[in-house]
C-alpha positions as a Markdown table, in Angstrom:
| # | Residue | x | y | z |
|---|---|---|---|---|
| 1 | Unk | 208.8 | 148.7 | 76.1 |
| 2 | Unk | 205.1 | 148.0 | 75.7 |
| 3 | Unk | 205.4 | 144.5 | 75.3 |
| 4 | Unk | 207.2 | 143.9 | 77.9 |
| 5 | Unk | 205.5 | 145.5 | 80.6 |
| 6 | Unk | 202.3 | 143.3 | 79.4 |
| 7 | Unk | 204.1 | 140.2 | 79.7 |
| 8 | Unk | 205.0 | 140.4 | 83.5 |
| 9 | Unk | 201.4 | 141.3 | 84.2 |
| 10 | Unk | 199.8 | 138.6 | 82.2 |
| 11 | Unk | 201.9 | 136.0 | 83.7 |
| 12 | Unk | 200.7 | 137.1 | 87.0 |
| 13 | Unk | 197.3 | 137.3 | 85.9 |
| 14 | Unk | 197.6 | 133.5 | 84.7 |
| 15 | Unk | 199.1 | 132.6 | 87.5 |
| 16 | Unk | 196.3 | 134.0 | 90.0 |
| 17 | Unk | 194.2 | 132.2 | 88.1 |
| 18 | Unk | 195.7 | 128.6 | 88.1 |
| 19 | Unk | 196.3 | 129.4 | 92.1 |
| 20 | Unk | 192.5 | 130.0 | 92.1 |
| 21 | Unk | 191.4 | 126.8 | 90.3 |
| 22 | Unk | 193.7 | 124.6 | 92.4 |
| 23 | Unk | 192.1 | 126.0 | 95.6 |
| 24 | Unk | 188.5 | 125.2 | 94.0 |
| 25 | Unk | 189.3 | 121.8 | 93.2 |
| 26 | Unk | 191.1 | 121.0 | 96.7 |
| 27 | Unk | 187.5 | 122.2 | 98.5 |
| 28 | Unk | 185.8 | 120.2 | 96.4 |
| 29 | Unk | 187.9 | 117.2 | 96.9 |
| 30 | Unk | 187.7 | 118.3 | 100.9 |
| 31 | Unk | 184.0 | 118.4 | 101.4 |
| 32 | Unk | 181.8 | 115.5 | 103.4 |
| 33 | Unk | 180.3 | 112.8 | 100.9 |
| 34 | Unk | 176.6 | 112.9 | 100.5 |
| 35 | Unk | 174.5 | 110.8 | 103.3 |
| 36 | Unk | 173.2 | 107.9 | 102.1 |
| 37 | Unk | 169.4 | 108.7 | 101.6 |
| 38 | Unk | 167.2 | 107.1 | 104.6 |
| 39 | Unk | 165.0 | 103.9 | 103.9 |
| 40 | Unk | 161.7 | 104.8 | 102.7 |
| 41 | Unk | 162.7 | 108.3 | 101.6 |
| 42 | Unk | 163.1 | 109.3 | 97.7 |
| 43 | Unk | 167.0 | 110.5 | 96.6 |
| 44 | Unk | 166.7 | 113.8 | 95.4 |
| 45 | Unk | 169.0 | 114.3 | 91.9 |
| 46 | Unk | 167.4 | 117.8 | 91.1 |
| 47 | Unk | 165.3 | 116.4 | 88.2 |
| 48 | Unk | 161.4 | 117.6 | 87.7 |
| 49 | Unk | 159.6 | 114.5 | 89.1 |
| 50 | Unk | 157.5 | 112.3 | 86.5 |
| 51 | Unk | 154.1 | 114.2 | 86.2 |
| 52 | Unk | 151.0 | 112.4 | 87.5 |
| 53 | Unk | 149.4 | 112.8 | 83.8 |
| 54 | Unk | 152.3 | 110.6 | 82.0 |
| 55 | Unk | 152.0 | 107.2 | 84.7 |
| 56 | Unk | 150.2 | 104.3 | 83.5 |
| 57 | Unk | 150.1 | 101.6 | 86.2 |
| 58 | Unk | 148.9 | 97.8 | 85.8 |
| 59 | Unk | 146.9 | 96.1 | 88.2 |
| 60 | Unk | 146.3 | 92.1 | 87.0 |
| 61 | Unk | 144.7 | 90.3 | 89.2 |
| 62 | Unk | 144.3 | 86.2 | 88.9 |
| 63 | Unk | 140.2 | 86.4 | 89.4 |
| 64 | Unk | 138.5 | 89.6 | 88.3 |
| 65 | Unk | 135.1 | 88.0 | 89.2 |
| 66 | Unk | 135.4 | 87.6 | 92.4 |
| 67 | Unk | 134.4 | 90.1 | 95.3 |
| 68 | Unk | 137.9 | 90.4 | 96.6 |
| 69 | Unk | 139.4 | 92.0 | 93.5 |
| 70 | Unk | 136.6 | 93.8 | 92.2 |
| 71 | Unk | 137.1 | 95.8 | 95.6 |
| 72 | Unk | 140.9 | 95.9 | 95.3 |
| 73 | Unk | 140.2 | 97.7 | 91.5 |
| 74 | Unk | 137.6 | 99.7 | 93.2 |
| 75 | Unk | 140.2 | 101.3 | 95.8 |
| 76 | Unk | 142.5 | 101.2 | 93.2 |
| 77 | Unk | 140.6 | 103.4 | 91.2 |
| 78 | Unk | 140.5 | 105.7 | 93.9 |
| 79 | Unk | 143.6 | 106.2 | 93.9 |
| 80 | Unk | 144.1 | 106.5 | 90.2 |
| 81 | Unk | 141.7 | 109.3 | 90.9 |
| 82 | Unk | 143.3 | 111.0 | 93.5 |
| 83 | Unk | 146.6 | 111.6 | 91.9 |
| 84 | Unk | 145.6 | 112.2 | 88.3 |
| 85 | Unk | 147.2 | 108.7 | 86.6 |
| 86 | Unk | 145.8 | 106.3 | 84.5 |
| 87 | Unk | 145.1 | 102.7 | 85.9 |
| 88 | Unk | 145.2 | 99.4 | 83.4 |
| 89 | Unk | 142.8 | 96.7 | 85.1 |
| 90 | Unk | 143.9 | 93.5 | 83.6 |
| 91 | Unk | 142.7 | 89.8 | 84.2 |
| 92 | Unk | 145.6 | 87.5 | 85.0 |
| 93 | Unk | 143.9 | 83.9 | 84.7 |
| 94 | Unk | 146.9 | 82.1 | 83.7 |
| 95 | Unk | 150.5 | 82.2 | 83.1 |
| 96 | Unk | 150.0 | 83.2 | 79.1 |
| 97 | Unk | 147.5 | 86.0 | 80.2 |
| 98 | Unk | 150.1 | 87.4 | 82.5 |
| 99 | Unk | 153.0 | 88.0 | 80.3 |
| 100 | Unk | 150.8 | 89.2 | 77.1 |
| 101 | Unk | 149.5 | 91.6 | 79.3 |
| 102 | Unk | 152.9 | 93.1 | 80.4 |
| 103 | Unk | 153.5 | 93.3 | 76.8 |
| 104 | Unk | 150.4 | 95.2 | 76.7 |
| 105 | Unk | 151.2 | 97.4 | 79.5 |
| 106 | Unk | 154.8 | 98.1 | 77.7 |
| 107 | Unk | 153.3 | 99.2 | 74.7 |
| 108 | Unk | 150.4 | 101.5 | 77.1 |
| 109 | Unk | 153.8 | 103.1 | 78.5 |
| 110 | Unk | 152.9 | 101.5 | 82.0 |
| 111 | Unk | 156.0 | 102.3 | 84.1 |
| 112 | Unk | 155.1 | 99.5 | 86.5 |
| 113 | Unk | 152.2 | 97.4 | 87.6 |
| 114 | Unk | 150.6 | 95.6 | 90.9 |
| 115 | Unk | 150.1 | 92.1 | 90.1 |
| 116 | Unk | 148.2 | 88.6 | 92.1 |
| 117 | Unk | 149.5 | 86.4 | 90.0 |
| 118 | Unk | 147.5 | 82.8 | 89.2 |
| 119 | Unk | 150.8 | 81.2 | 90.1 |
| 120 | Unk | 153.6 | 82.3 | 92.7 |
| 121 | Unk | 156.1 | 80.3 | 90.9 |
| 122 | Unk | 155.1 | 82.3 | 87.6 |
| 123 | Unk | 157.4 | 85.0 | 90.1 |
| 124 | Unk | 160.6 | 84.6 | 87.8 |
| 125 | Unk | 159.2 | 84.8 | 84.4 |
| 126 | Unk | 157.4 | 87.8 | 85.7 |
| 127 | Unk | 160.4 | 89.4 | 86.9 |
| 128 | Unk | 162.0 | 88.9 | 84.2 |
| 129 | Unk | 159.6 | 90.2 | 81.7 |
| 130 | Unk | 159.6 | 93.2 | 84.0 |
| 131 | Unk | 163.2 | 93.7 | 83.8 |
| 132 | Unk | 163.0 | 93.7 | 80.4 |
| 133 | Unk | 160.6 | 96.6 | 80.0 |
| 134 | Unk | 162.3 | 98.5 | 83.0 |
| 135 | Unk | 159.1 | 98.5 | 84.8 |
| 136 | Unk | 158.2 | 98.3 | 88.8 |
| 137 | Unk | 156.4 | 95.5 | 90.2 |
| 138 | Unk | 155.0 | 94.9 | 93.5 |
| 139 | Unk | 153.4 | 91.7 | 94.4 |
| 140 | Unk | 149.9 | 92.0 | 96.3 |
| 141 | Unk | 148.0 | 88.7 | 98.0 |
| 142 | Unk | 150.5 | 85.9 | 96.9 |
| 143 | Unk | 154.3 | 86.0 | 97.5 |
| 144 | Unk | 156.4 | 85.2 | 94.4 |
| 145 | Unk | 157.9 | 81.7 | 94.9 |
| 146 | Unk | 161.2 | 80.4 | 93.1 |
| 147 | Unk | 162.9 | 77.1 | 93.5 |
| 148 | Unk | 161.0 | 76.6 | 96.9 |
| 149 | Unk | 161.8 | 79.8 | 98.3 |
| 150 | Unk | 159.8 | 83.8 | 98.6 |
| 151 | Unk | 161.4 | 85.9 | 95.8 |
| 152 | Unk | 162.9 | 89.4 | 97.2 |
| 153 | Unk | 159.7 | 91.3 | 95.4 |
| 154 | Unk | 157.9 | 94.5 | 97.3 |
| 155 | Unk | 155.3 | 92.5 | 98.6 |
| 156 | Unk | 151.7 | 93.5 | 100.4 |
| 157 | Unk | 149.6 | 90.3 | 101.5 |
| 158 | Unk | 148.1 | 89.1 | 104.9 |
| 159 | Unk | 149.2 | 88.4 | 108.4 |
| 160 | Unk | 148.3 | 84.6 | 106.7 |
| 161 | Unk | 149.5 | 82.6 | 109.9 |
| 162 | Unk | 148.0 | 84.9 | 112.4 |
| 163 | Unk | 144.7 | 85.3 | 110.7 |
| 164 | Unk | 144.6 | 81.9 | 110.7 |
| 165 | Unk | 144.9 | 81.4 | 114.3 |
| 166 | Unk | 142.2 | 84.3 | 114.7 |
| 167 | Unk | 139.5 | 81.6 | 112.5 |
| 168 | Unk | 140.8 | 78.8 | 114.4 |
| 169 | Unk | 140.1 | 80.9 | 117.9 |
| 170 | Unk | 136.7 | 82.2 | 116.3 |
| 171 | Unk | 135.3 | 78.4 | 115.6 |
| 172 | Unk | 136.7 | 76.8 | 118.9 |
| 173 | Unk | 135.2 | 79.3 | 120.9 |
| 174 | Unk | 132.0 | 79.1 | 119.3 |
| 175 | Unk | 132.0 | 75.7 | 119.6 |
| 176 | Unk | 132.6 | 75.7 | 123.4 |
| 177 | Unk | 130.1 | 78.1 | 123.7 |
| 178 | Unk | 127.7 | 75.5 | 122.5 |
| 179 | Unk | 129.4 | 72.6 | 124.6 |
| 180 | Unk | 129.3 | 70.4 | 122.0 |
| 181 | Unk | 130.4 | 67.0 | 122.7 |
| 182 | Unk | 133.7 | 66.5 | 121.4 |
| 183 | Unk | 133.7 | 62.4 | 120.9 |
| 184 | Unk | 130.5 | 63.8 | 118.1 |
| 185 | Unk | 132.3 | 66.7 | 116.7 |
| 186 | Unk | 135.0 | 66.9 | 113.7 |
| 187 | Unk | 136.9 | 69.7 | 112.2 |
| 188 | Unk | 136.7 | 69.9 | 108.0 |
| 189 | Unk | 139.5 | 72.2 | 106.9 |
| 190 | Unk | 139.3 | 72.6 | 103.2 |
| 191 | Unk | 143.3 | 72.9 | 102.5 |
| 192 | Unk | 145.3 | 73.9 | 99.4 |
| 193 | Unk | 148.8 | 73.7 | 100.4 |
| 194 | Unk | 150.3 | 73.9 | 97.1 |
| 195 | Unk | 150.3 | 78.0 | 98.3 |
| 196 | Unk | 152.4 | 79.1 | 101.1 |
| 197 | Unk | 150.1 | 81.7 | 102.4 |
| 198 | Unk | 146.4 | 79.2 | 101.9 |
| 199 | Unk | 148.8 | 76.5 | 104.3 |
| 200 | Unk | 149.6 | 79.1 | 106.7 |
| 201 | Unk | 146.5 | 80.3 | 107.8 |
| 202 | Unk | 144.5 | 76.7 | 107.6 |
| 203 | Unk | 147.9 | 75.6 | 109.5 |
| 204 | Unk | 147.7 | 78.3 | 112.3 |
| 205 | Unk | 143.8 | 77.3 | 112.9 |
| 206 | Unk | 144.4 | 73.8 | 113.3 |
| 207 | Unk | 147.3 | 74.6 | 115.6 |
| 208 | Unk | 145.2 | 77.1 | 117.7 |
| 209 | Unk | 142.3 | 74.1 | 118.1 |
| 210 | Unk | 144.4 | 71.5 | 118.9 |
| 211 | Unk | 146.5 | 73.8 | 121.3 |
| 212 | Unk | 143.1 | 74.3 | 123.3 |
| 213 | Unk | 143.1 | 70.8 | 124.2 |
| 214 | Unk | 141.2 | 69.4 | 120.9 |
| 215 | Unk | 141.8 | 65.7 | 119.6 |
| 216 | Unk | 144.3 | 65.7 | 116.5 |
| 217 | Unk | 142.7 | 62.8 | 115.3 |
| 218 | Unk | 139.4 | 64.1 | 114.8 |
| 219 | Unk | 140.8 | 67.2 | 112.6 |
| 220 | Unk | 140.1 | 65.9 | 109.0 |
| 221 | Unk | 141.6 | 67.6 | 105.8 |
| 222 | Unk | 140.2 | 67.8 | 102.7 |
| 223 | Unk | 142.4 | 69.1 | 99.8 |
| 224 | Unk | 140.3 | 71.3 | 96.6 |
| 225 | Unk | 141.7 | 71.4 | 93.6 |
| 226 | Unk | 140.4 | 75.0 | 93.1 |
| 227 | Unk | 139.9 | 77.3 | 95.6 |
| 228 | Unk | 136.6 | 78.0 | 94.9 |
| 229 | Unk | 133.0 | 76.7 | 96.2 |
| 230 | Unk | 132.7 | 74.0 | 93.9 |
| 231 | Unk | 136.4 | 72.9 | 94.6 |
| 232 | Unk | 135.6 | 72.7 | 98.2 |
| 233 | Unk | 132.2 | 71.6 | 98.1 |
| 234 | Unk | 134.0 | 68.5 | 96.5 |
| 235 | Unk | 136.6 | 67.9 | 98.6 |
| 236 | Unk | 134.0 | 68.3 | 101.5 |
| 237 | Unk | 131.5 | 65.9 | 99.9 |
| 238 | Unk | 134.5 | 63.0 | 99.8 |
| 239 | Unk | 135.3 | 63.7 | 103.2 |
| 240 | Unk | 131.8 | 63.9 | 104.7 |
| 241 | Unk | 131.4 | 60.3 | 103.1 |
| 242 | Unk | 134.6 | 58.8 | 104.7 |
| 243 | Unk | 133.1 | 60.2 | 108.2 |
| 244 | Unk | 129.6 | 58.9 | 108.9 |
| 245 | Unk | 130.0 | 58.9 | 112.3 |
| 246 | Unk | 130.4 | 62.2 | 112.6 |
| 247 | Unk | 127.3 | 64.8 | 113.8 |
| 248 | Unk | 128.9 | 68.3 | 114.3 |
| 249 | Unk | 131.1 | 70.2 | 112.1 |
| 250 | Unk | 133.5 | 73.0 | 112.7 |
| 251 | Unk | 134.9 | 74.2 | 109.2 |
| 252 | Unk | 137.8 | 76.3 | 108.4 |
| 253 | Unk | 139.8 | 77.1 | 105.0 |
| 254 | Unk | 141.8 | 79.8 | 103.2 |
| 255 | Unk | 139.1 | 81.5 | 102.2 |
| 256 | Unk | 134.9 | 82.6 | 102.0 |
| 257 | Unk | 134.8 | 80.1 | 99.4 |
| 258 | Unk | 136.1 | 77.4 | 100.9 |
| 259 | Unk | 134.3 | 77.7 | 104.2 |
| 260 | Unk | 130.7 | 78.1 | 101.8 |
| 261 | Unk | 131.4 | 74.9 | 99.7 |
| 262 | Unk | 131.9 | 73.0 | 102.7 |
| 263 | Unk | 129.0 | 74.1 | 104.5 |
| 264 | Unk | 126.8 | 73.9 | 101.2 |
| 265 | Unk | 128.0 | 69.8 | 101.2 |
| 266 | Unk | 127.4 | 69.7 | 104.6 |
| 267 | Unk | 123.7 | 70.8 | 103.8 |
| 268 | Unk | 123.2 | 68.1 | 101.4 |
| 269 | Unk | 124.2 | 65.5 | 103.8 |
| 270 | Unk | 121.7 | 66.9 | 106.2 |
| 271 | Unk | 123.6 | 69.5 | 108.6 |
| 272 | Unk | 122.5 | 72.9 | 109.4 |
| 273 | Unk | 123.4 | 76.1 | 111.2 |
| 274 | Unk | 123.0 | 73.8 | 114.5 |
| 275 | Unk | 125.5 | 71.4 | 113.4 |
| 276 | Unk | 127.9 | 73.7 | 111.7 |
| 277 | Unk | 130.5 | 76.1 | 112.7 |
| 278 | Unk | 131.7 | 77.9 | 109.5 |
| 279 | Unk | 134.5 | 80.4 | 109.9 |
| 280 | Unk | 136.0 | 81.6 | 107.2 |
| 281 | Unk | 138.7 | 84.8 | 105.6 |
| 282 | Unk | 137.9 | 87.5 | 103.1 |
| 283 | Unk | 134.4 | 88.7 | 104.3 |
| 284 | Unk | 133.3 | 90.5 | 101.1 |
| 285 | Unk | 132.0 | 86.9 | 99.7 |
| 286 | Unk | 130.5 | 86.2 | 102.8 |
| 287 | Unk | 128.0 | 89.2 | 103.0 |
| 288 | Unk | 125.7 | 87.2 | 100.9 |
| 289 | Unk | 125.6 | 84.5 | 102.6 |
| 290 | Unk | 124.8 | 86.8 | 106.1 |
| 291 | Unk | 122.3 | 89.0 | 104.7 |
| 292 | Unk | 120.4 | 85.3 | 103.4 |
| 293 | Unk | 116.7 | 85.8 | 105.4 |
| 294 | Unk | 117.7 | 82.6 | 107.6 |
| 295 | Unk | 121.1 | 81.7 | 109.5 |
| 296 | Unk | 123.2 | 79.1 | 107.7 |
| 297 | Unk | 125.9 | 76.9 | 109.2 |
| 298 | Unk | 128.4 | 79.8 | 107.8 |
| 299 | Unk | 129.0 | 81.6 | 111.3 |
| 300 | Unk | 131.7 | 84.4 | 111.3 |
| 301 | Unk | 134.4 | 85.3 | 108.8 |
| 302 | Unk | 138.1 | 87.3 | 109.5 |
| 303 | Unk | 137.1 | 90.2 | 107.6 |
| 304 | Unk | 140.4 | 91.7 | 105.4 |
| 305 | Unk | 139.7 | 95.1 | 103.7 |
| 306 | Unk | 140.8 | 95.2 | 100.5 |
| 307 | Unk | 141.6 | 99.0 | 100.9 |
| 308 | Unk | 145.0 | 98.7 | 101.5 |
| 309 | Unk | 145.9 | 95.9 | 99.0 |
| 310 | Unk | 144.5 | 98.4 | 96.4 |
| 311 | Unk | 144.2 | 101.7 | 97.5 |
| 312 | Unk | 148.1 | 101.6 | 99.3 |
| 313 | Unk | 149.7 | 99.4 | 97.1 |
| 314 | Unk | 148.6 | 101.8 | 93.7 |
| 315 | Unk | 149.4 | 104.5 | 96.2 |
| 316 | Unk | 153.2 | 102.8 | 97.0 |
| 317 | Unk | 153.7 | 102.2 | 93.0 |
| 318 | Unk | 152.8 | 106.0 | 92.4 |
| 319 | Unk | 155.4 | 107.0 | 94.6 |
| 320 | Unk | 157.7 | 104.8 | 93.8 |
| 321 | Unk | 157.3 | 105.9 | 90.5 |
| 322 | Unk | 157.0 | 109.7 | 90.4 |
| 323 | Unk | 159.1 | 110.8 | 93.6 |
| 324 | Unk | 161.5 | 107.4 | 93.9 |
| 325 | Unk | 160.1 | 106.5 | 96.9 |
| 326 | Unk | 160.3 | 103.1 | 97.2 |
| 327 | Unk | 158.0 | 100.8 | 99.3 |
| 328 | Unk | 159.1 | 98.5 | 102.2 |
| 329 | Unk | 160.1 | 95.0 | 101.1 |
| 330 | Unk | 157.1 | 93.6 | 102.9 |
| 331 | Unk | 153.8 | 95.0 | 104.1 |
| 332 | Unk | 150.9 | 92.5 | 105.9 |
| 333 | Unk | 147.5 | 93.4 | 106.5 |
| 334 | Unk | 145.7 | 91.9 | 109.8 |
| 335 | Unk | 142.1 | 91.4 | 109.8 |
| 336 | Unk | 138.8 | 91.5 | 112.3 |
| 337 | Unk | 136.0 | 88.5 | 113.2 |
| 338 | Unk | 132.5 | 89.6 | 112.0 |
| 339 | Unk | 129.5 | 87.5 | 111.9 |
| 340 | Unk | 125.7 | 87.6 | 110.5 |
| 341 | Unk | 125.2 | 90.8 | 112.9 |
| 342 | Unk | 128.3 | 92.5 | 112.6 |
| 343 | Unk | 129.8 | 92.2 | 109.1 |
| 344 | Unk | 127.4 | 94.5 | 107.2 |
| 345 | Unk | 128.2 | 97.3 | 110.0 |
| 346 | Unk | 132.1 | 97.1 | 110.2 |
| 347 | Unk | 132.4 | 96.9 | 105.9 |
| 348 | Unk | 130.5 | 100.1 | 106.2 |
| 349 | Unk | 132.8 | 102.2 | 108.2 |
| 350 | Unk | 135.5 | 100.6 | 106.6 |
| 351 | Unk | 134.2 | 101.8 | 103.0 |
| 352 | Unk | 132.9 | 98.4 | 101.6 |
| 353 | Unk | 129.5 | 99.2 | 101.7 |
| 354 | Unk | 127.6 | 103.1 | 100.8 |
């Protein structure tokens, strides 16, 4: 009689709980799906984020000597500092130098890096490499390239076109502010078009000086091979000899360096801060050059701060990296006209200078 009492009651116990079960799974299969997570904002999966102490993050740069990336390391440092990971400062002269020192960064445990490469159409090989090693990458100063077009890379470089147009506007109005003749003045822009961003902004200041009413024909181009002083001292030098007949110079190119090298040829052949009108873009090079006891032929500069192409961008990577916070696709920086009185002020409050 035992026995069969039980059995009724365990059947009904069994039951209950198959009725119970059924109901869970039909509330889970009832609730609303998860939002989509919002642009910009990490996707939570309940995991202990990546402490600050296990992130190694590359930053390769294509010329450690100069100005511009010793200050992009310097913010990036800062960074480094600020949120307790260790930063890798690598050289990245040229395309073997690049991919041995991803290797490198693998074996360092880097979980991604911050890289101007010597060569935007290194882009693909870099990616790839990167792919490999399952590592991050964001792109600072020049855009990958492949097959003629920008790569879809996180990417932080300048407003190239519109800074551009702010040189252009800097030197023509200078130059109208000295009412200089215009059948005795030429414009020397030191070009290297083989990179998108150098052809944009010596592009968008041609287009603003020819725009205000300027001849075309007396704007003279003069490609370096480098885009450094001596490359555009060069190139300057071969131009200057092809155009006698000119006896005032406004100069524009990509860069500092390209402005000084054609201003230093333009000094040998005789021309001085009277006869020159040197704008250039960076500003960090150019400080030299303004705090020089006399006034060269090297007149203003679009100052960029490299603050946000190292401080943000290590910032971005961190984030990326430790919270999943990815960056925006694209980020551009703007810049500000300085000259011999003004440059060593602004770089101050921006954080350039102590």
């Amino acid at each position: 009689m035992r026995s069969r009492t039980r059995i009724p009651l365990l059947v009904g116990l069994v039951a209950a709980l198959i009725s119970a079960t059924l109901a869970g799974c039909k509330g889970e299969s009832q609730r609303e799906p998860a939002a989509p997570a919002e642009a910009g904002k990490a996707v939570s999966s309940g995991s202990p984020a990546v402490k600050a102490s296990d992130v190694t993050i590359g930053f390769l740069v294509k010329q450690p000597e100069e100005p511009w990336f010793q200050n992009e390391w310097k913010f990036a440092d800062e960074c480094a500092k600020k949120y307790g990971f260790k930063l890798s400062k690598m050289g990245a002269e040229n395309g073997e130098k690049v991919l041995a020192n991803i290797d490198a960064l693998h074996s360092q445990g880097a979980q991604g890096f911050i890289i101007c490469t010597p060569d935007v159409k290194l882009g693909p090989a870099i990616m790839a490499k990167a792919k490999q090693y399952g590592m991050k990458v964001i792109a600072v100063d020049d855009q990958f390239v492949d097959k003629g077009k920008f790569m879809d890379v996180h990417y932080m470089g300048i407003a190239a076109r519109k800074i551009g147009e702010m040189m252009g506007q800097a030197a023509y109005d200078e130059f109208k502010k000295r009412n200089w003749p215009v059948d005795e003045t030429g414009v020397c822009v030191v070009t290297f078009d083989t990179l998108d961003t150098a052809r944009e902004r010596t592009d968008g200041a041609v287009d603003v000086i020819t725009n205000a009413g300027f001849p075309k024909e007396r704007i003279f181009r003069a490609a370096e091979q480098k885009t450094d002083v001596p490359g555009a001292m060069e190139a300057t030098l071969s131009l200057l000899t092809q155009h006698p007949e000119i006896k005032r110079w406004l100069a524009v190119s990509m860069n500092d360096e390209g402005v000084l090298g054609a201003v230093r040829a333009m000094e040998q052949r005789g021309f001085n801060k009277d006869t020159i009108i040197g704008v250039g873009i960076g500003g960090t090079t150019a400080l030299a050059e303004f705090d020089k006891p006399e006034p060269t032929g090297f007149f203003a500069t679009c100052l960029i701060n490299p603050y946000r192409h190292g401080f943000e961008t290590s910032e971005m990577m961190f984030k990326w990296i430790t919270e999943g916070i990815e960056p925006p696709k694209t980020t551009l920086t703007e810049a500000q006209v300085v000259t011999r009185d003004t440059c060593r002020k602004v770089m101050t409050e921006q954080g350039l200078l102590d």
